[in-house]
N, C-alpha and C positions, 0 to 999 in steps of 0.2 A: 306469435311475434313478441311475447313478452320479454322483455330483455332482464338485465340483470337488479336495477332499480325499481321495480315493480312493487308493488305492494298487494296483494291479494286483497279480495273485496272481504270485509266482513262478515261472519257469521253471529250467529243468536252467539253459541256460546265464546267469539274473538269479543264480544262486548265488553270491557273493562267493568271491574268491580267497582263504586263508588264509595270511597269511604265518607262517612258522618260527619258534617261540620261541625270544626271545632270551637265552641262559643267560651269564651274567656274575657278578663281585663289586662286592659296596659297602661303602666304610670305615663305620664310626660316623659320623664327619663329613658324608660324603657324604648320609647319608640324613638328618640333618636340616637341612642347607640345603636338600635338596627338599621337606621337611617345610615347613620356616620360608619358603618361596617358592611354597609352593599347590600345586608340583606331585605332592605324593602327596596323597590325600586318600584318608576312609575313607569307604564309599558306607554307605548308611542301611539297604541289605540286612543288611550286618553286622550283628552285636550289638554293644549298647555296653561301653564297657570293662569289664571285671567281674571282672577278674586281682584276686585280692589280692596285697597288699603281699608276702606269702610267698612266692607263685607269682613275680612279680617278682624279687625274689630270689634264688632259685635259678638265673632265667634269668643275670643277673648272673655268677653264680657259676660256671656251667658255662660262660661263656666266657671267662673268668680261667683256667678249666681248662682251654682250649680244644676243649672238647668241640665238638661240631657241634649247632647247636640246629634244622634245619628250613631248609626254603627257601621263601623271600620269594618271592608270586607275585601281579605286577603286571598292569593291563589299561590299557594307553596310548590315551586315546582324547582325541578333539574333544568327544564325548556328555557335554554338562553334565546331571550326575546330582546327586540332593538325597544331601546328604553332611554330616557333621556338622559342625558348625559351630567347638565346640570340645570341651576337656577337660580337665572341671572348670572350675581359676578362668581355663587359659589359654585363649584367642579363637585359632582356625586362621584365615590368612589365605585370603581371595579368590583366585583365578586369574582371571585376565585372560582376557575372552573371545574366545577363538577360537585359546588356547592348550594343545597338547596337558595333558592330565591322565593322573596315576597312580594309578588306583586300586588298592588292596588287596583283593585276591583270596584271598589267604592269608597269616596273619601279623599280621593287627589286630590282635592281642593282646600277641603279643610286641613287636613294633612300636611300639606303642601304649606297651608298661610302658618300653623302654628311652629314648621320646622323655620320659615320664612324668619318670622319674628323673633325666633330661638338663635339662631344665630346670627341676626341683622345683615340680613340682604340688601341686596339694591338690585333695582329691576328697571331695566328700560322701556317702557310703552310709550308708542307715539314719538317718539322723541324726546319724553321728558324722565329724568330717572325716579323712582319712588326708593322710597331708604324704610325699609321693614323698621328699623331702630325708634322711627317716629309715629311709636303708638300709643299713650301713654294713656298712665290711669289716674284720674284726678282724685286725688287725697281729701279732696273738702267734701265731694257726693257721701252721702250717708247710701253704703251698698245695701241696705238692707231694702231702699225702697226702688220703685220702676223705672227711675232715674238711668241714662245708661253712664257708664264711668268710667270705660275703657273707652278713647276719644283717637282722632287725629289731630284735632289742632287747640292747641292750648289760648286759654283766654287770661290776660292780666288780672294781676290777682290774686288768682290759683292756685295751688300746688299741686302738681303734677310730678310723677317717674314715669321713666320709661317700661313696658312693659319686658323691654330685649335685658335692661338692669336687672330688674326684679328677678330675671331667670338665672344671669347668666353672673350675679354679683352676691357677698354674702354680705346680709344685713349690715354688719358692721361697719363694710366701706361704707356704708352712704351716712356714717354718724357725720361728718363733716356739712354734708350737705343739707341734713333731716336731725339737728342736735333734740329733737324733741323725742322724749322715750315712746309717747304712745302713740305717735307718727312713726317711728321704726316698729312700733309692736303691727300696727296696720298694715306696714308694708310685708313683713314675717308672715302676717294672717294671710296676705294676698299670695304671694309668694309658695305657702304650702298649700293652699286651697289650686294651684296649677299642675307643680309637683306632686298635689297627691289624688289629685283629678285620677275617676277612673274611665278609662276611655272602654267602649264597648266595642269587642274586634267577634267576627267571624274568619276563621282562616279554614278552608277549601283544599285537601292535599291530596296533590297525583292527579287528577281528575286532567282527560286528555282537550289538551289546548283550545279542541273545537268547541267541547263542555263549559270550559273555562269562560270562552267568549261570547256563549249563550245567556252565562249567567252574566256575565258584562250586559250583555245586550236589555236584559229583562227590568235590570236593576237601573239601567243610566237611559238617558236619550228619549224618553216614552215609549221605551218598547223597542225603537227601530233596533235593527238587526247590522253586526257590523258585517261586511261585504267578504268573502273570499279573499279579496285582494287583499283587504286591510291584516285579513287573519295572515294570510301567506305575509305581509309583510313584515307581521311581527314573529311570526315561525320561522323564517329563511334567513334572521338575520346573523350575518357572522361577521366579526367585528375582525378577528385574524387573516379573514379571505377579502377583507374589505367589501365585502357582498350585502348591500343593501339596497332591498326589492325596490324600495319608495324612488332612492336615484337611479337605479338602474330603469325603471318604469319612465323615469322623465325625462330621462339621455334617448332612450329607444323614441320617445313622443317627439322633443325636442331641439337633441342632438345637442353639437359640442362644436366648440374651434377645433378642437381633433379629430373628430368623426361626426363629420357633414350628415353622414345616412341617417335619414329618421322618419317617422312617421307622416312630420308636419311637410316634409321638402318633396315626397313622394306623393303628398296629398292625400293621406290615408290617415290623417288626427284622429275622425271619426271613430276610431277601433276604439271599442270602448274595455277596460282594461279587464274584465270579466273573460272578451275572446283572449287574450293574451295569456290568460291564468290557462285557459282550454287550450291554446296552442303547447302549453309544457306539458300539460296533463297528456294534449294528444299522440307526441310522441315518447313519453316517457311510459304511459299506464294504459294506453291507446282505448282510454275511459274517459267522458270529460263531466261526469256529476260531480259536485257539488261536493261531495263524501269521497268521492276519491280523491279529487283536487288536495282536500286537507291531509291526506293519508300518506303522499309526497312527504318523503325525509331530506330535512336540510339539504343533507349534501348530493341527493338526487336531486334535486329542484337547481340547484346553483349549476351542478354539472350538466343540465339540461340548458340551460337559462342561454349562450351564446349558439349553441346549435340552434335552437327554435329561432332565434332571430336571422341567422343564416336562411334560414327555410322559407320563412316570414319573408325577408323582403324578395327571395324567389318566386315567392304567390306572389307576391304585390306586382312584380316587374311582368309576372305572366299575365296578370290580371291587365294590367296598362296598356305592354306592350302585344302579348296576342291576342287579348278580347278586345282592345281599343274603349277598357273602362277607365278615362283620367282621372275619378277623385270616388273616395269611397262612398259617400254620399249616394251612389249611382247603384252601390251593390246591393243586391234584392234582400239578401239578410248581413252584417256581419260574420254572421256563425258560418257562412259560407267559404270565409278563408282558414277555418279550420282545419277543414279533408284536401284543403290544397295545399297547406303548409305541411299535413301528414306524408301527402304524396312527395311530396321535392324531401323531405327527409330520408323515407323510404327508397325515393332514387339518391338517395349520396348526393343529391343538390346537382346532378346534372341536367343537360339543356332536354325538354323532351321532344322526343322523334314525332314526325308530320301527324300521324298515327296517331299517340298519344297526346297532342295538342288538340287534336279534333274532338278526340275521346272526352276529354277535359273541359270542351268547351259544350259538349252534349250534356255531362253532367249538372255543368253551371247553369243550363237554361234549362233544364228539366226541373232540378232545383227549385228556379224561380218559378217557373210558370205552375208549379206542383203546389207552390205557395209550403213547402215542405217544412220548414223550420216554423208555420206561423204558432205548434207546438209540440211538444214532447221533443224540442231539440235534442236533451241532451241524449238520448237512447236512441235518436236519428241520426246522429252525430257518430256516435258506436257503431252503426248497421253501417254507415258511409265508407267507414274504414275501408271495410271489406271490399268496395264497389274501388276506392284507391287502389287495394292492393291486385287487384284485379286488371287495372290499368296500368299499374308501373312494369308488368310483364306483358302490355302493349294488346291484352283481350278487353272485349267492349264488355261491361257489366251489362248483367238482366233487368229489362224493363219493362214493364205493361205498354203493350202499344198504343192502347189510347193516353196513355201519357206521354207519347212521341209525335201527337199530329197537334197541331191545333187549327180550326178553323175561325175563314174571314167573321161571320156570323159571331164568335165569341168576343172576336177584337171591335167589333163595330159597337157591341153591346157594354163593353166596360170601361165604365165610368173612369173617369181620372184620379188619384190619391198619388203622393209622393211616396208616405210611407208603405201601400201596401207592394208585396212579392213580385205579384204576377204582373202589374204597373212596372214594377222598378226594372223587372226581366225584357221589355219592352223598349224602357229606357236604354237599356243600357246595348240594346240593337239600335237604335237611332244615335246613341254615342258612337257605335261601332262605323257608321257611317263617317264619320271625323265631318260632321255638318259643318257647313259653310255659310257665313254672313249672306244674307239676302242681298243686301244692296252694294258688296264689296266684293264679292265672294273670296273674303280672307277667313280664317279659321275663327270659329268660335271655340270662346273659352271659356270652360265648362270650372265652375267653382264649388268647394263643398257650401260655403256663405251662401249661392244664388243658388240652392236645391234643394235646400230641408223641409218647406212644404209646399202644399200646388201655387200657390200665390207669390213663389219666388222668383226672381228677375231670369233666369235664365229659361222659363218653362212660357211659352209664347203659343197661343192659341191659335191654329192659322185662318180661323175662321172667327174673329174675334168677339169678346163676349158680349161686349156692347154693341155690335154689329147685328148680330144674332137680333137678339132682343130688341134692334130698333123697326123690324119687320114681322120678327114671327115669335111671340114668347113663349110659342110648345117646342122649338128647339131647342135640344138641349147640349149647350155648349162642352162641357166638361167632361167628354169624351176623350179616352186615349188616344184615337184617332185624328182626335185633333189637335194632340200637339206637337210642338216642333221644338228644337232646341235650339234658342239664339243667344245673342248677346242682350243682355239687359236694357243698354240705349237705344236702342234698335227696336227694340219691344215695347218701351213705355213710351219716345221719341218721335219714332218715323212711324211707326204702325197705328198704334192707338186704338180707334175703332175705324178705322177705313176696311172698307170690304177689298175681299182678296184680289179682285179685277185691278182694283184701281193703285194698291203698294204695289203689286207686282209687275203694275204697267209701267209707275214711276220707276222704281227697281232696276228698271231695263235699260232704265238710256245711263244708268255712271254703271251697272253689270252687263256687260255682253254676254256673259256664259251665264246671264238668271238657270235659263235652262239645264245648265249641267246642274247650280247650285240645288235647284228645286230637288235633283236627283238624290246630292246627299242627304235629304231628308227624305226620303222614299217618296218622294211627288216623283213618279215617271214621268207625267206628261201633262201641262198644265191643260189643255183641252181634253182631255180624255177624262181628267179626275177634276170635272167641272169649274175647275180657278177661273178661267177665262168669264163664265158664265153665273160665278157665285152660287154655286147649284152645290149647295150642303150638304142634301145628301146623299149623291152621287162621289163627291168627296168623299165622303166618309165610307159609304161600297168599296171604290176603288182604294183608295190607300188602307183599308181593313184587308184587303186582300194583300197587298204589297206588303204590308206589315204579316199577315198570317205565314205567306210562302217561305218569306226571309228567314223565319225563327223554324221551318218546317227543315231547312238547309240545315240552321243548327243543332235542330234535334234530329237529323241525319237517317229522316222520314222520309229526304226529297233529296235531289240532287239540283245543282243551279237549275240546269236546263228546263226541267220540269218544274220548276221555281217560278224560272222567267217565261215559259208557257202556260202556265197555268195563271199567271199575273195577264196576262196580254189579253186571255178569252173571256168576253163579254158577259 
């Protein structure tokens, strides 16, 4: 199923050759005619300028000292990468396409302040502007001693230039202002002691993007590592196609007055932008490592980028509106809507047949409850494919059949966690119930905010924990089995620690239908599953069973009927 954009996976010998870094010097001059001519630029991985004025300065000033300040380290590539555009009020020029570029690897800061001060910027932070122009070096400090003499603010008295003068003016002009010869001879000294600064550069050539951003990674941050997405985002970018991953990422999350659809509106923010890098990988390379992901070329990735989102919010709607999961929060792994988004791609994005919906919904709780993603996603993610493409031509994929039952005994015994699989696979059968307010029986609304751990307002204990604990302290509350999905006021408000006899007795008289509501949380029968008589753990027997049979339907082990006979026997 490899289509045309594919990239084959590497071998020993597809490894690129590394050439030698190449260690040299560059004048002041030098680097910024490469500056002022496109060819250094600063990639968008970087951070933005952020040096104060101070920090500046001192740089200044210890190379008037001739101190050594660090080595300049460049990555010489053809790879047009999104890079920043300017700084402050000044505009960075274009590079001409198909001309080698230099990026800054190490050193955008420094870099950054002395091009600053070279041509007198101005920079807005916070609100307040800073003017590069105002750095100046005080002419009365004897440079020779520990004194610093490149300054920001001048004191009465004084004499002081500007350090932006000094660079950008010849001696001469400033007779007017400096008629003393060995005050312009000082200033001449300062002057070529900048200009003839040598700066210490390593530059890095050809060396492929991911290498590139290793060596970024090793060299800046302490080590941390920049992310897939961050590399993809400075790979993908094309300034002709107006394709830029970082906005496209945020419109998809966020949406637009033009296009409503998005992540946040569907209740699916949670996706965290790692699955979205594997949804383009899934159906472009139908590979989703790490090493593949980077191996995507530009204009493969872009021409994948509106298809995936097609497909994307396909799962999402399948997810909501067939599985009755409302917010992603609820889904056992992310990486889950991987092989759904492969699948709706793989079907041309149409609606799937009864069949296939079932099929679909067997995989997602087998998934969960297999706890399948908890590692080696990514090469489990690969095998899934298969088990997609298997269903889009409407056959049930192969599966161990003790991965198709699950019994009351496993459900009664496992503890409560938000974030783990086979918990959230649980979950998201008790959402599929569309549960209903205790005391209103109107719809509970299930939020990603009230579900990120067990102590969040919508996860409600029905045997409550301080309840427990004011009787018997070898019960142990934090059972699956015992909880319910409600609304948050409802759960800190009306319930509290009152035992279940007694909320559910109140309950009764503003809810006539308690008894249907009890149902959408899989309570059959408040007397049968001990509510009536606070009997814990009879409770926990019975609805362990009611929860075991239900997920037995959806791993299509069982059939209702045998579902709801096998719930009913004693």
């Amino acid at each position: 199923m490899n289509d045309s954009t594919t990239t084959a996976p590497a071998t020993a010998s597809d490894k690129p050759v590394l050439l030698q870094p190449d260690n040299h010097n560059k004048k002041y001059e030098a680097l910024f005619v490469e500056i002022d001519s496109g060819q250094i630029k600063l990639p968008m991985f970087q951070r933005e300028f952020v040096w104060e004025k101070e920090q500046s300065a001192k740089l200044i000033d210890s190379i008037l000292k001739g101190f050594p300040i660090g080595t300049f380290i460049f990555w010489k590539t053809k790879e047009e990468l999104r890079s920043y555009k300017e700084v402050g009020n000044h505009k960075l020029p274009d590079t001409d396409k198909g001309d080698y570029v230099q990026y800054i690897l190490d050193g955008q800061q420094r870099i950054t302040s002395l091009y600053a001060i070279r041509k007198g910027i101005r920079i807005t932070k916070d609100g307040k502007e800073v003017d590069y122009r105002d750095i100046f070096i005080n002419l009365d400090h004897d440079p020779e001693n520990d004194e610093q003499i490149v300054v920001t603010e001048q004191q009465k008295g004084k004499r002081y230039v500007s350090v932006h003068r000094v660079l950008t003016s010849q001696v001469t002009d400033l007779l007017d202002e400096f008629p003393n010869r060995d005050t312009l001879k000082l200033i001449e000294t300062y002057k070529n002691k900048l200009t003839n600064y040598d700066f210490s550069t390593i530059t890095i050539k050809d060396y492929p993007i991911e290498v590139a951003c290793e060596v970024f990674s090793r060299i800046n941050t302490g080590g941390k590592s920049l992310t897939v997405f961050e590399i993809m985002v400075a790979k993908t970018y094309d300034e002709a196609k107006k394709f830029d991953l970082a906005e496209k990422y945020e419109l998809l999350r966020d949406g637009s007055d033009d296009d409503k659809q998005c992540l946040v509106s569907a209740k699916f923010e949670t996706l965290p932008e790692s699955i979205i890098m594997q949804c383009v990988a899934a159906i472009t390379l139908r590979a989703v490592r790490s090493k593949d992901i980077l191996k995507i070329r530009r204009e493969a990735f872009i021409e994948k980028w509106e298809p995936m989102k097609a497909s994307l919010f396909m799962a999402i709607d399948f997810i909501r509106s067939e599985l009755r999961v409302p917010v992603s929060q609820l889904v056992p792994y992310p990486a889950l809507v991987v092989p759904l988004v492969y699948f709706f791609h793989a079907s041309a994005n149409k609606k799937p047949s009864i069949e296939q919906v079932q099929l679909l919904e067997q995989f997602y709780y087998w998934a969960g409850l297999t706890e399948r993603y908890n590692s080696g996603t990514e090469s489990k993610l690969s095998e899934d494919f298969n088990k997609m493409d298997t269903i889009v031509k409407g056959t049930a994929p192969n599966y161990s059949s003790s991965e198709l039952s699950v019994t009351p005994q496993k459900i009664a015994e496992t503890w409560f966690s938000a974030g783990n699989g086979y918990c959230k696979a649980i979950l998201c059968l008790l959402a599929y119930q569309q549960p209903k307010s205790f005391d209103t029986n109107g719809v509970v609304i299930l939020d990603n905010s009230n579900l990120k751990i067990a102590t969040s307002r919508n996860y409600h204990h029905f045997f409550p924990k301080a309840y427990l604990a004011s009787f018997d302290k070898d019960k142990q509350p934090n059972l699956i089995a015992n909880i319910t999905l409600i609304d948050g006021y409802s759960n800190k408000h009306r319930i509290g620690k009152k035992a279940p006899s007694e909320y559910t007795e109140k309950f009764a008289k503003t809810n006539l239908a308690l008894a249907d509501t009890l149902k959408t949380h899989l309570i059959q029968d408040a007397e049968r599953y001990g509510v009536n008589a606070d009997d814990y753990d009879r409770f926990i027997h019975q609805r362990s069973k009611a929860i075991a049979m239900a997920l037995n339907v959806k791993l299509r082990s069982m059939t209702p009927a045998e579902a709801l006979a096998a719930e009913q026997l004693e």
